[in-house]
C-alpha positions in Angstrom: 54.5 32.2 333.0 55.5 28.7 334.7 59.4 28.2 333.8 61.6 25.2 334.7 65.0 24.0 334.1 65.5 20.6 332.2 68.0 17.9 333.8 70.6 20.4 331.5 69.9 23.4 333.2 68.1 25.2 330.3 64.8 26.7 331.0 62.0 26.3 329.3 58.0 27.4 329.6 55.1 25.5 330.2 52.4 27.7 330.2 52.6 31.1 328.9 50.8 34.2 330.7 50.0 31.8 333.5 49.1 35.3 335.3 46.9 36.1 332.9 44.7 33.1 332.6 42.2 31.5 334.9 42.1 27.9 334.8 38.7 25.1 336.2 39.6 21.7 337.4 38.0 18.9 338.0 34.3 19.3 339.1 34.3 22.7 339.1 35.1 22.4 335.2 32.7 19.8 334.6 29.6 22.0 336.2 30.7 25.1 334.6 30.7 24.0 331.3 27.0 22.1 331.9 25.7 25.4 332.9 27.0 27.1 330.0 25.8 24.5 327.7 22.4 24.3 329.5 21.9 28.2 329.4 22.3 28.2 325.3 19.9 25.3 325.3 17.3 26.2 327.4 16.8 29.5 325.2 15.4 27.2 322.2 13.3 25.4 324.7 10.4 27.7 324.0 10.7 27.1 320.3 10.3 23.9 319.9 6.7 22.7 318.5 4.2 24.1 316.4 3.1 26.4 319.3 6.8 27.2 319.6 7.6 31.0 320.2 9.7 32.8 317.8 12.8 34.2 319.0 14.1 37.9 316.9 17.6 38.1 316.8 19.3 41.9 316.2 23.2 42.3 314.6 25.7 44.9 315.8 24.6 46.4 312.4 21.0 46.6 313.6 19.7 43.8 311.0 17.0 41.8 312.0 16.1 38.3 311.6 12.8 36.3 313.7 12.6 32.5 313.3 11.9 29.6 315.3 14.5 27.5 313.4 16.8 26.2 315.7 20.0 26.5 313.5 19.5 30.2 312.4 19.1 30.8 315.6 22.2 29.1 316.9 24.1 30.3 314.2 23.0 34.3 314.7 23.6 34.3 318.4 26.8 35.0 319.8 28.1 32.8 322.0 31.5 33.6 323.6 31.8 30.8 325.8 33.8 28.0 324.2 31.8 24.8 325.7 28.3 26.4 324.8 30.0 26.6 320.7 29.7 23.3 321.2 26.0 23.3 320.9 25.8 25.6 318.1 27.7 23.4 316.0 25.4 20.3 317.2 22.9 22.5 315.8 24.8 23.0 312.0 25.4 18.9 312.3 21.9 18.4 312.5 21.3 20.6 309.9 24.1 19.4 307.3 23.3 15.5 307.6 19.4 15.9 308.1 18.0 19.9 307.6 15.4 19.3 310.1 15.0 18.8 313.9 17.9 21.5 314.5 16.0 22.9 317.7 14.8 19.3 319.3 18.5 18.7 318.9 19.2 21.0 321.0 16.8 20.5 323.8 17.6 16.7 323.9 21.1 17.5 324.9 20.7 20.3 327.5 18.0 17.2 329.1 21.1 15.5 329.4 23.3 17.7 330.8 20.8 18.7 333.3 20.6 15.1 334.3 24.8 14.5 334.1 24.5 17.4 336.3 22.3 15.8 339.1 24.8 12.5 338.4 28.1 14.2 339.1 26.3 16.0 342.9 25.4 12.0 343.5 29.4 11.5 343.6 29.0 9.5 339.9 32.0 9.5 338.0 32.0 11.6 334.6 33.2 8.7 332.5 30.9 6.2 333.9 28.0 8.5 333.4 29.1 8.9 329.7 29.3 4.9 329.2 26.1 5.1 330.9 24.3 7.9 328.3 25.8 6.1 325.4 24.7 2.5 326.3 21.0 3.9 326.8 21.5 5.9 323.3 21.7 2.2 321.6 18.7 1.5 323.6 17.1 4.5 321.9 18.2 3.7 318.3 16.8 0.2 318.5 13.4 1.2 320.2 13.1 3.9 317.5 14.0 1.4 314.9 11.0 -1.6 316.1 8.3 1.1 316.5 9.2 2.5 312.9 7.0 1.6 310.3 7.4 1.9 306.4 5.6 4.1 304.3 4.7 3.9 300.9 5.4 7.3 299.5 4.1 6.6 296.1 0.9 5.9 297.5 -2.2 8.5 296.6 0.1 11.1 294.4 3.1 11.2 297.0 0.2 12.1 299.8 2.3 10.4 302.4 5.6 12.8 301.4 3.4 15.8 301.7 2.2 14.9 305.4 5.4 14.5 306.4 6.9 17.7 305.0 3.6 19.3 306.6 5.2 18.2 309.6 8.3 20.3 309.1 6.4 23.0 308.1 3.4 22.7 311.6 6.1 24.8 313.6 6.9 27.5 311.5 6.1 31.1 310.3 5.0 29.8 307.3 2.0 27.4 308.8 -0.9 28.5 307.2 0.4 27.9 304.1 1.4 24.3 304.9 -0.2 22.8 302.3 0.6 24.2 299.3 4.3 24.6 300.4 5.1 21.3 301.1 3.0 20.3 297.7 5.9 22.4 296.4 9.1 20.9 298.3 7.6 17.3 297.1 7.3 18.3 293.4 11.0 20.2 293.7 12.6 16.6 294.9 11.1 14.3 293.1 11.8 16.1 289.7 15.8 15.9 291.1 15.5 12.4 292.6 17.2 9.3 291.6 14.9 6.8 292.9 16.7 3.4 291.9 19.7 4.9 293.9 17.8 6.8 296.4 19.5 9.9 296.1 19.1 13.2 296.3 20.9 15.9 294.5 20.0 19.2 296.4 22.8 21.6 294.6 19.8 21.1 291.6 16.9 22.6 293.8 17.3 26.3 293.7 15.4 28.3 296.5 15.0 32.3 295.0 13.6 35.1 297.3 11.5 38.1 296.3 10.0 40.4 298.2 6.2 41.1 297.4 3.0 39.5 296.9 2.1 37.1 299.6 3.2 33.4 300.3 0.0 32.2 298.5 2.2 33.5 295.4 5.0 31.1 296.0 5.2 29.1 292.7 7.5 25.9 291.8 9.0 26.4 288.0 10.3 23.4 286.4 13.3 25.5 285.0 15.9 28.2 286.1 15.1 31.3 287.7 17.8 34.3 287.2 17.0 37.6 289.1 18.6 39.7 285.9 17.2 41.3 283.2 18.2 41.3 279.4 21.2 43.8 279.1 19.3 46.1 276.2 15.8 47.4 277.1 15.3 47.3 273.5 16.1 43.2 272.9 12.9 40.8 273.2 11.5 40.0 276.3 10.6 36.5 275.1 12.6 33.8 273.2 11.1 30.0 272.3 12.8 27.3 271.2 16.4 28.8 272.2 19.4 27.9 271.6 21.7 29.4 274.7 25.0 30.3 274.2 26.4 29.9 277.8 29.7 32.1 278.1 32.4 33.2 280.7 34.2 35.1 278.5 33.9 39.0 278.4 32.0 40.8 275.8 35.0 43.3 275.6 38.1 43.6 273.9 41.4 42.1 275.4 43.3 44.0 278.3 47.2 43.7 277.3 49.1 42.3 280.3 52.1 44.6 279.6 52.7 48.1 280.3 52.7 50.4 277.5 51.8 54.0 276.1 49.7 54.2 272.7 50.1 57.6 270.8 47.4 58.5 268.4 48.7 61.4 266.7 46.1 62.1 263.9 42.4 61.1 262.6 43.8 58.4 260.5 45.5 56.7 263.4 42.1 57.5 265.6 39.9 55.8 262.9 42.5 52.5 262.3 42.1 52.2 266.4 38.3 52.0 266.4 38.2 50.0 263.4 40.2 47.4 265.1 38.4 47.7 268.5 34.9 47.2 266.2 36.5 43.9 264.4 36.8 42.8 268.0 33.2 42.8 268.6 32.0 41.8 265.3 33.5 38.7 265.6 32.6 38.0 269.1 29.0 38.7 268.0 29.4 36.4 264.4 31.0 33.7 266.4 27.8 33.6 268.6 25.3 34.3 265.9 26.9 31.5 263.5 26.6 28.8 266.0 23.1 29.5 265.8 22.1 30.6 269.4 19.3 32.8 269.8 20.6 33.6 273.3 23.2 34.5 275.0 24.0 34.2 278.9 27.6 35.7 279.8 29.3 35.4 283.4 30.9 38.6 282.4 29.4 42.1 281.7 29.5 43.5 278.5 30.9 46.8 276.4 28.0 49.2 275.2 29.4 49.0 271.7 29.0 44.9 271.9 25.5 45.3 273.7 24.4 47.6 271.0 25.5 45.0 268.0 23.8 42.2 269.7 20.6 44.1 269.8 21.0 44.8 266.1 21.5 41.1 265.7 18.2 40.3 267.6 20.2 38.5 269.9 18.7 38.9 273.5 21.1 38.5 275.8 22.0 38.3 280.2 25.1 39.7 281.6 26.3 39.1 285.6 24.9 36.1 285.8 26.5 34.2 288.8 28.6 31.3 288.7 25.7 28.6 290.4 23.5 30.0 288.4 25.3 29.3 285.1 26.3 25.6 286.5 22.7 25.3 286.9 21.6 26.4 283.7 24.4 24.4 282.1 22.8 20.9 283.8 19.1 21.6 282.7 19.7 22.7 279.2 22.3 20.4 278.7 24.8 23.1 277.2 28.6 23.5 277.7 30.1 26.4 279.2 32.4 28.3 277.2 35.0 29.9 277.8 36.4 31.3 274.5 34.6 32.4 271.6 37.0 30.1 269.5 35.6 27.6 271.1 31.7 28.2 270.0 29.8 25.4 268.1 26.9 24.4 268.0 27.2 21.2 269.9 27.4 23.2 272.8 24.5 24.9 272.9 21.9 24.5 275.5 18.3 23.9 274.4 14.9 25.3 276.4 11.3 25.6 275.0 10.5 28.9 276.5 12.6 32.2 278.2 11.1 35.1 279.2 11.3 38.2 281.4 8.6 38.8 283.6 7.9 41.7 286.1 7.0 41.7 289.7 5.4 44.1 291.6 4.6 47.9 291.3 8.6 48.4 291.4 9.0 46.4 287.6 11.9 44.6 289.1 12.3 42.1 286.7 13.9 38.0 286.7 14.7 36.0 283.7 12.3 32.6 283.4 14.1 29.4 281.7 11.1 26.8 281.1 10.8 23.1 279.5 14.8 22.5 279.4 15.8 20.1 277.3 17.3 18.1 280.4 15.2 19.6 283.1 17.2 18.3 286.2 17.1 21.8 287.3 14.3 23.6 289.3 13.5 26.5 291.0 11.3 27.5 293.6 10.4 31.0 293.9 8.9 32.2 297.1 7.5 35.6 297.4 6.8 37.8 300.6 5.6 40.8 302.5 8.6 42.1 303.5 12.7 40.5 303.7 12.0 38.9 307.0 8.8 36.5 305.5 10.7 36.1 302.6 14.0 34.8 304.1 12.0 32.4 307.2 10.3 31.2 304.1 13.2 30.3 302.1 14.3 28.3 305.5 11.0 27.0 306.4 11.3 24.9 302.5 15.0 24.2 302.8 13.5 22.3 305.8 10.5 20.8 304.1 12.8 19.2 301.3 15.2 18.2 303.2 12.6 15.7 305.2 11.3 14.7 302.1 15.0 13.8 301.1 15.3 11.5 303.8 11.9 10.1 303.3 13.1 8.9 300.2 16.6 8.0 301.4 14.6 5.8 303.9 11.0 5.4 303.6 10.3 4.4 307.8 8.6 7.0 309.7 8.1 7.5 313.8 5.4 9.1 315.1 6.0 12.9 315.7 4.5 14.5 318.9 7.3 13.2 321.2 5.7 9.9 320.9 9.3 8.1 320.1 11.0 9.7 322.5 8.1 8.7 325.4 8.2 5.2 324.2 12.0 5.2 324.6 12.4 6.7 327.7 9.5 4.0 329.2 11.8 1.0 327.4 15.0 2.4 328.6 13.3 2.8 332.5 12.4 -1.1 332.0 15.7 -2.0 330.4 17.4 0.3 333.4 15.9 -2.6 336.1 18.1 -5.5 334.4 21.7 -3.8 334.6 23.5 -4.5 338.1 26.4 -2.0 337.6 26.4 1.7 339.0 25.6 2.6 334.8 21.7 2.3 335.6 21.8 5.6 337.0 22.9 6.8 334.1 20.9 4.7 331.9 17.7 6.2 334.1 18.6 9.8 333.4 18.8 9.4 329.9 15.6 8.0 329.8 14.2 11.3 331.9 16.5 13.4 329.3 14.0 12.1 326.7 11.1 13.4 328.4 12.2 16.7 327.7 11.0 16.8 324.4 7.3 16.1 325.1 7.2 18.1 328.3 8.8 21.3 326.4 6.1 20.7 323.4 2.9 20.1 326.0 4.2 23.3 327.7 4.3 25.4 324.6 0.9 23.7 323.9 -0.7 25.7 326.9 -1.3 22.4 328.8 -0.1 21.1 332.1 3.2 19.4 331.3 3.7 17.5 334.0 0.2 15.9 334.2 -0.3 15.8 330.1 2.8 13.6 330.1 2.1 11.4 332.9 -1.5 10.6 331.5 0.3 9.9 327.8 3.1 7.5 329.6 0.2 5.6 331.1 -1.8 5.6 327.8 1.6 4.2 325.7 1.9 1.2 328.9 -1.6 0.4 329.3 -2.0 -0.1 325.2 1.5 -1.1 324.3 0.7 1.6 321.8 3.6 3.5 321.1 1.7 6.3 318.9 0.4 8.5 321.8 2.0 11.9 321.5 1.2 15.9 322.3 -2.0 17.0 320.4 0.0 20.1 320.1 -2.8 21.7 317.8 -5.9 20.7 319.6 -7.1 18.4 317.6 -9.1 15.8 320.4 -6.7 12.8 318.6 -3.1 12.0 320.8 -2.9 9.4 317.8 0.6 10.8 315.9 0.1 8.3 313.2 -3.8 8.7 312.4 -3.1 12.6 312.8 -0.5 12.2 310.0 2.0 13.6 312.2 5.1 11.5 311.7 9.3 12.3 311.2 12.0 10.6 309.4 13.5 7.6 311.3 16.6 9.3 309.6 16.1 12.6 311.8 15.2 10.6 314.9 18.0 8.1 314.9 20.8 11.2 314.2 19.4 13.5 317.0 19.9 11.0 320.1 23.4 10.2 318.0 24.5 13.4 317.8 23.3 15.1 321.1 25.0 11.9 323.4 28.5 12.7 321.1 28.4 16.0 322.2 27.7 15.1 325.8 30.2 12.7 326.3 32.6 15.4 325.0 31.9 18.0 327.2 31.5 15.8 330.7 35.2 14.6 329.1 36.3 18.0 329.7 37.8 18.4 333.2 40.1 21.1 332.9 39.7 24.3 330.9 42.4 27.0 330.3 41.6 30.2 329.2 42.0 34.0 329.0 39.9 34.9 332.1 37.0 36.6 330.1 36.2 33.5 328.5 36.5 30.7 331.2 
């Protein structure tokens, strides 16, 4: 450890197990960590696109997971080194603020390191090429901002919506089914939208996975899905008009707090014991059946002897059912949750046309359907599968899909998809570049050739010749003054993003270049890293 003396003589340390760190100044910091950062990044490079690979990620415990989505993929890898966890949770920003363009995020800021890289060999100092990076980020937001146009999403049955949740969905596993999915993720938001404010509530949108069938069997339920079963086989399988009695109180007698011993010496004392215990539950079971519900869901589990009377009191009922999934229920019905039986009146009952248990697949596993809620804020989307791996891609594929359609109604501008924005704003940033006198237009130029990135990686996944397809689509955007020339990533004969109906969320667009420039300028502001020597 370092140890001085103080102008008092008394020593103290200032850095502890000095021996047994290793510690990178200066430019030696600043390259290491671009190289770590750059390394994580280029691994989603191939991802990115509708032509993007997928990549299959294997835990310690041998569980597998394959996706192309850039956050699962950042989030399943382990990264030891501590500037490269930088990019992982660029990855989880993207994905919290916007759900979509997690793995374009990405790519956009190892482009820039690579170019802060080449900077910093020219001599450039870090800061400057960080004011330069950010300066040419504004440039970005504003040329993505004029080239935006505004859609009218209410247009031909939400058609526009669909196209650009079709968008989300180009890149993915799930492409084939496209249409019908994304049909889906528009009917899921717009039955939870608030359109006068804008909003989105996505805590009401509830995604359920279940292996079997195909993806052609994925079905949008304007209700509650709960994957339980009623708790007697005997109760009925179907209940209309109910009346749900929504509890979190056990179906069991009370459990003294105290310690004490209970001697039961003969068959009278025996007898007065269960008679007492059966009060218990036939006046849990009363309480419920007097408030008039025909159903009963309970947080809780239940005693046999209860589960027996409510059968005998035709009241179907659902133990174990999860805490989201009774706030959920709670919303669309319009019930309270209660949490004593004292407590039960009918005021508080939920209302729902239709509940029913229904069966999937040769293994009867079985889910409990809540239909036409009386405040049917709630819905479900249930996506079936071949196996767990479609299944759970699937489930992120639509948390994707709904997402962009959030932010389509959020704001309702679009920019052409393809890389188009980001080849219009690198060829405005390369004019703007000329006009600044200070040693910042170096900067401003790399930034520009950072956004290149994004075409280049998707023509490359494509199959075409990168550099040449780009070139010809830079000279196509200048001659024309047409900024709507992008990668024809599915070989279509059109480069026209807009007339393909390939378009993003100016939302999406205007975050990524935000959010990857933050997280440069952090890590060229690193210039000294201390660490035990098997991370640094």
């Amino acid at each position: 450890m370092s140890l001085v003396f103080d102008e008092n003589g008394r020593p103290f340390v200032i850095l502890r197990d000095q021996d047994k760190k290793q510690r990178v100044k200066g430019l030696e910091a600043h390259k290491a960590n671009i190289i770590a950062a750059r390394t994580v990044a280029n691994l989603l490079k191939t991802s990115l696109g509708p032509k993007g690979m997928d990549k299959m990620l294997v835990s310690p415990d041998g569980d597998v997971v394959v996706s192309n989505d850039g956050a699962t993929i950042m989030e399943q890898m382990e990264v030891e080194h501590q500037t490269a966890k930088l990019l992982v949770e660029l990855s989880k920003s993207q994905d919290n603020e916007i759900g979509d363009g997690t793995t374009g995020v990405v790519v956009l800021a190892g482009a820039l390191l690579e170019q802060a890289q080449a900077l910093l060999d020219k001599g450039i100092h870090p800061l400057k090429i960080a004011d330069g990076f950010e300066k040419a980020c504004e440039m970005a937001v504003d040329r993505v901002e004029n080239i935006a146009t505004e859609l009218d999403i209410e247009a031909h049955e939400h058609e526009e919506l669909i196209k650009c949740a079709m968008t989300a969905l180009g890149s993915k596993v799930v492409s084939k089914q496209k249409r019908k999915l994304a049909e889906i993720a528009v009917n899921a938001v717009l039955s939870v939208a608030d359109m006068e404010r804008r909003d989105v509530n996505l805590d009401l949108i509830k995604l359920v996975g279940k292996t079997g069938g195909s993806l052609e069997d994925t079905s949008f339920i304007d209700g509650i899905v709960i994957d339980k079963e009623f708790s007697h086989p005997q109760m009925e399988k179907e209940v209309k008009d109910a009346k749900i009695c929504i509890l979190t109180c056990p179906f069991e007698p009370p459990k003294l707090k105290t310690k004490h011993n209970l001697e039961i010496k003969n068959k009278d004392d025996y007898e007065k014991l269960y008679e007492i215990e059966q009060k218990y539950f036939t006046d849990m079971v009363k309480s419920v059946k007097d408030s008039g519900a025909n159903l009963v869901l309970c947080q809780w589990g239940f005693d046999d002897e209860a589960n027996h009377l409510l059968m005998h009191n035709k009241l179907p009922s659902v133990r174990w059912v999860g805490g989201v999934e009774i706030e959920l229920i709670a919303i669309a019905t319009g019930g309270r949750i209660i949490p004593r039986f004292q407590e039960i009146t009918p005021e508080k009952l939920g209302n729902a046309g239709h509940v029913k248990e229904v069966n999937f697949g040769t293994t009867n596993e079985k889910m409990i359907v809540i239909e036409e809620c009386s405040n049917s804020k709630a819905v479900t989307i249930l996506t079936r599968g071949g196996n767990k791996m479609i299944v759970a891609e699937a489930l992120r594929c639509l948390h994707d899909a709904i997402c962009v359609v959030r932010n389509m109604i959020k704001n309702h501008k679009i920019v052409p998809g393809g890389g188009a924005s980001e080849l219009s704003a690198s060829i405005y940033i390369q004019e703007e570049a000329d006009k600044i006198e200070t040693i910042e237009q170096y900067s401003v130029r790399g930034f520009a050739e950072a956004l290149e990135e994004i075409p280049l990686a998707l023509a490359t996944n494509s199959g075409y010749d990168a550099m040449q397809y780009v070139s010809d689509l830079k000279e196509q955007q200048v001659k024309s003054g047409n900024p709507y020339y992008g990668v024809d990533a599915m070989n279509t004969g059109n480069n026209q993003m807009i007339e393909e109906g390939i378009y993003e969320s100016v939302m999406s667009k205007k975050q990524q270049l935000q959010l990857s420039t933050q997280v440069v300028k952090m890590i060229l502001k690193i210039d000294d890293v201390i660490a035990p020597s098997e991370y640094a």
